[in-house]
C-alpha positions as CSV (number, residue, x, y, z in Angstrom):
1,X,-33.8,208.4,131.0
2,X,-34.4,207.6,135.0
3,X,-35.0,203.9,135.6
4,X,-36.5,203.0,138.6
5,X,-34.9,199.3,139.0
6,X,-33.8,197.6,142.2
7,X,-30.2,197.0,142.4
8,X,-28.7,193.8,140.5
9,X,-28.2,191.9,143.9
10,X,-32.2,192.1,144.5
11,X,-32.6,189.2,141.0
12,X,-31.0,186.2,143.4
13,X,-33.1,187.3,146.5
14,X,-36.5,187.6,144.2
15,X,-35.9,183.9,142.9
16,X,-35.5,182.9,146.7
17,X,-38.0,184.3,147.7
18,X,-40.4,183.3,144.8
19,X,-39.1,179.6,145.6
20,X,-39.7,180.2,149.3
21,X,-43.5,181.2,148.5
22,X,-43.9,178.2,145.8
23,X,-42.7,175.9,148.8
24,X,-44.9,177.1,151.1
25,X,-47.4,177.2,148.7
26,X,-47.4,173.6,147.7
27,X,-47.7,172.8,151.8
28,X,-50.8,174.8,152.5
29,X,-52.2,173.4,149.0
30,X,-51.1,169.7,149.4
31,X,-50.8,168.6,152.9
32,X,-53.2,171.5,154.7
33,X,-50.2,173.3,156.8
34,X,-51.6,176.0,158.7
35,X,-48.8,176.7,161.8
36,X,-50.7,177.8,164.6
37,X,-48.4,180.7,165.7
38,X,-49.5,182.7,162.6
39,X,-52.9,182.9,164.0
40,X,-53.3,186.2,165.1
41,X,-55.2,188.9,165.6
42,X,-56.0,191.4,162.7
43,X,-57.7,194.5,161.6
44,X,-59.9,194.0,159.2
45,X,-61.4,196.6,156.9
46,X,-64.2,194.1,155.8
47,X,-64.8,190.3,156.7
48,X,-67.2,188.0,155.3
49,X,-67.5,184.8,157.2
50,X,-69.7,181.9,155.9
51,X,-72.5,181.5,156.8
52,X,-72.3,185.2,158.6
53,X,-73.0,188.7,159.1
54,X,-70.5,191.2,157.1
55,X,-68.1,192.8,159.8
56,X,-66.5,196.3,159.0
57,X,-63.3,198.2,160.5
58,X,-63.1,195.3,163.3
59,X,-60.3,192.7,165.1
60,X,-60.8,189.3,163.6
61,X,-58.8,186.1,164.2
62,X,-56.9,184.9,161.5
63,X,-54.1,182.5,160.3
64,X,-51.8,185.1,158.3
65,X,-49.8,182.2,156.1
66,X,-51.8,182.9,153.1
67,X,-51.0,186.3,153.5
68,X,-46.9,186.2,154.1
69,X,-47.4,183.8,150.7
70,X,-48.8,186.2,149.1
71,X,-46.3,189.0,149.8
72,X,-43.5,186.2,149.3
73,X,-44.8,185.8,145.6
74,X,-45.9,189.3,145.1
75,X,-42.1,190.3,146.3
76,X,-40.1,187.7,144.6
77,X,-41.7,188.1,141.0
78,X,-41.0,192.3,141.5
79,X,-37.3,191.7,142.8
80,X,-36.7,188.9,140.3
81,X,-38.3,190.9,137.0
82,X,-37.1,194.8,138.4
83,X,-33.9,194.3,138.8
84,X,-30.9,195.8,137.1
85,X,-29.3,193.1,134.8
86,X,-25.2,193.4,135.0
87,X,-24.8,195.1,131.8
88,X,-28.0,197.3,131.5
89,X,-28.4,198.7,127.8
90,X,-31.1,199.4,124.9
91,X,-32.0,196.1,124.6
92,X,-32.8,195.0,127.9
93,X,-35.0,198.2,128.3
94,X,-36.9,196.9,125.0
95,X,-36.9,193.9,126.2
96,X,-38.8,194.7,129.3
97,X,-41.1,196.8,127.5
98,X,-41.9,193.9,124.7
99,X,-42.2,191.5,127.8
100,X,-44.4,193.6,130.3
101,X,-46.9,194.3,127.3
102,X,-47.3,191.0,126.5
103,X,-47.7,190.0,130.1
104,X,-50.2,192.6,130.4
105,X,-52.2,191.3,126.8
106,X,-52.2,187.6,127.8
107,X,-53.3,188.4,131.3
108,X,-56.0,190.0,130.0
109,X,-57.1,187.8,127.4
110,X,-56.9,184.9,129.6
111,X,-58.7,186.8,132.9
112,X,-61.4,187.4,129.7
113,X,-61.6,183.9,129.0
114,X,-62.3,182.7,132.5
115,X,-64.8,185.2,132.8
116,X,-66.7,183.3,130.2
117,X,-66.0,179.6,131.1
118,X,-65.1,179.6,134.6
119,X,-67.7,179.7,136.9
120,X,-68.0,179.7,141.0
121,X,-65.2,178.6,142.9
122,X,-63.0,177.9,140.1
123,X,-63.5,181.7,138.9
124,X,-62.6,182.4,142.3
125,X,-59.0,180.4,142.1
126,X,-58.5,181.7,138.8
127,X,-59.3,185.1,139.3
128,X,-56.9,185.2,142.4
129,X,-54.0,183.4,139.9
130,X,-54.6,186.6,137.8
131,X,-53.3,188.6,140.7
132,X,-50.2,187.6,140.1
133,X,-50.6,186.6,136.6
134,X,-49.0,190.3,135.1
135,X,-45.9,189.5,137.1
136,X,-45.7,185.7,136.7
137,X,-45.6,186.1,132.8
138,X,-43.4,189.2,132.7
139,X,-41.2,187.0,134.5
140,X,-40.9,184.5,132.5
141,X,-41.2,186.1,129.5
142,X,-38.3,188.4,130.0
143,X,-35.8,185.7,131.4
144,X,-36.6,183.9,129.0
145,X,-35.3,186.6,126.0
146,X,-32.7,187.4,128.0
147,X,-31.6,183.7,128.2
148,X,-32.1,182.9,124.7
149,X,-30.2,186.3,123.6
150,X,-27.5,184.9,125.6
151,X,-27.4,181.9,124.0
152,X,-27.2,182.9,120.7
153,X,-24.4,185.3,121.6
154,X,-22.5,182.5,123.1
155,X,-23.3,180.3,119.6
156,X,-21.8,183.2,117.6
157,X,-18.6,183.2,119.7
């Protein structure tokens, strides 16, 4: 069966990346960073301004950090949860498939939820947490079989 995996050496460059984006996360969040040489002009397919008119296909200005966080995130959590383990066999391909199903079923349940309780601008935050929900919880639920399979195998030894 063709797997479509990054290379092994991708993992450690996800989980920099993915720490890279939770830094720069916690600055925009916390202490307001927005660095002035990321604002830049960009095409944008639709903009919505507050307070405005809708603008379509036009050049907007526009700081891009949220953006590169984004693709940080979005990056890391593939690279970390897609790549090729060292030893590669049934198990880890059950495992992926056990864990990306149940990221997919909690995501959804929870996105459900918030739907229902969540209203506004906290929808808004919640819905954008979603994005990256699938990933987040494939993540972590995968690493953390894998980890626990490890150390059982280690206990039997």
């Amino acid at each position: 069966m063709k797997t479509y995996l990054f290379p092994s050496v991708y993992q450690k460059l996800g989980f920099t990346l993915f720490i890279l984006a939770l830094l720069l996360f916690t600055g925009v969040l916390l202490f307001d960073w927005e660095l002035s040489f990321l604002t830049v002009k960009v095409w944008a397919l639709w903009d919505i301004e507050f307070l405005a008119d809708s603008q379509y296909f036009t050049f907007i200005e526009n700081n891009i950090i949220d953006e590169i966080i984004l693709l940080l995130f979005i990056l890391g959590l593939l690279f970390s949860g897609f790549s090729k383990q060292k030893i590669e066999d049934e198990y880890i391909a059950k495992t992926r498939l056990s864990s990306l199903l149940s990221a997919v079923l909690i995501n959804y349940v929870l996105l459900i939820l918030g739907s229902f309780f969540l209203y506004g601008l906290a929808f808004y935050y919640f819905a954008l947490f979603a994005l990256l929900g699938v990933l987040l919880i494939y993540n972590l639920k995968f690493h953390l079989n894998i980890y626990v399979q490890q150390k059982a195998l280690q206990h039997e030894e």
